[in-house]
C-alpha positions in Angstrom: 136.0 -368.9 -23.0 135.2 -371.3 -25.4 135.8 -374.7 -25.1 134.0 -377.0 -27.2 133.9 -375.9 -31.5 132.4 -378.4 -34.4 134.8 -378.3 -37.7 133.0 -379.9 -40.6 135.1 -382.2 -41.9 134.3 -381.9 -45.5 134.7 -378.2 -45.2 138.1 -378.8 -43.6 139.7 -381.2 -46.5 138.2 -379.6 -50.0 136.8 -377.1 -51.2 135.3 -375.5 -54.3 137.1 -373.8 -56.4 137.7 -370.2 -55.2 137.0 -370.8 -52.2 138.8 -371.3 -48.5 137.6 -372.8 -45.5 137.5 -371.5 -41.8 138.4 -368.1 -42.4 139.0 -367.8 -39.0 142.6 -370.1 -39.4 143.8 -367.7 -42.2 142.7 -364.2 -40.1 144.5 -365.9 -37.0 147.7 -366.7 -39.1 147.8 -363.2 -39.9 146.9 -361.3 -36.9 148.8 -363.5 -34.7 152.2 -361.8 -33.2 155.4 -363.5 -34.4 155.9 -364.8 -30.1 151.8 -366.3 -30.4 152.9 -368.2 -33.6 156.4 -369.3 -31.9 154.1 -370.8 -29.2 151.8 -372.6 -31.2 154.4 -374.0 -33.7 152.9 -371.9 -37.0 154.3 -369.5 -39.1 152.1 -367.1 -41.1 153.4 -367.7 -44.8 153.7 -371.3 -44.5 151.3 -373.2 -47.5 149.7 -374.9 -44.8 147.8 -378.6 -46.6 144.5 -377.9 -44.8 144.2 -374.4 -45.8 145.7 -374.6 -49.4 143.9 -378.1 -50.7 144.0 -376.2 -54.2 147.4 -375.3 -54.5 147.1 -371.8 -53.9 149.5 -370.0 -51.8 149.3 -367.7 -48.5 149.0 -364.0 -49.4 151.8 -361.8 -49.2 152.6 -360.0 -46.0 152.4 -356.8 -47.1 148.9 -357.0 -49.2 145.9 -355.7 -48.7 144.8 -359.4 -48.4 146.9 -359.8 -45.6 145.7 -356.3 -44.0 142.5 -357.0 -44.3 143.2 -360.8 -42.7 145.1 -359.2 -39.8 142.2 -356.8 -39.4 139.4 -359.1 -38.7 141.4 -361.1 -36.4 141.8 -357.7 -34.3 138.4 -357.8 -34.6 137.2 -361.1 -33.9 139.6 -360.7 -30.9 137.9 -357.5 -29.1 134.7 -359.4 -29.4 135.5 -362.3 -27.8 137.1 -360.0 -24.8 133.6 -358.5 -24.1 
């Protein structure tokens, strides 16, 4: 598995406007099973600081936002299986 991952910090505390940073955090927030967010203390709608620097909010659970977000986390996951 991975072990070792380089966050850019100016990518992790602003961003331009429009934009989001590690898309990976937001796919993993919604393809993440309620017991997987339990363990790792998040919940999926919560306007998380580091992911919202804008003000924006988290999408809602039944958009296709948040589908598509759940989908590429399925995705991500069955490549890092192989």
């Amino acid at each position: 598995g991975i072990k070792t991952f380089l966050l850019e910090s100016s990518r992790v505390v602003h961003q331009q406007p429009g934009e989001r940073n590690f898309h990976v955090f937001y796919e993993m927030l919604a393809g993440l099973d309620s017991d997987d967010l339990d363990q790792l203390q998040l919940e999926n709608c919560h306007p998380y600081k580091l992911l919202y620097t804008d003000g924006s909010q988290p999408f809602e659970q039944d958009s296709p936002q948040m589908t598509r977000e759940r989908e590429k986390f399925s995705e991500l996951r069955r490549a890092m299986a192989t």
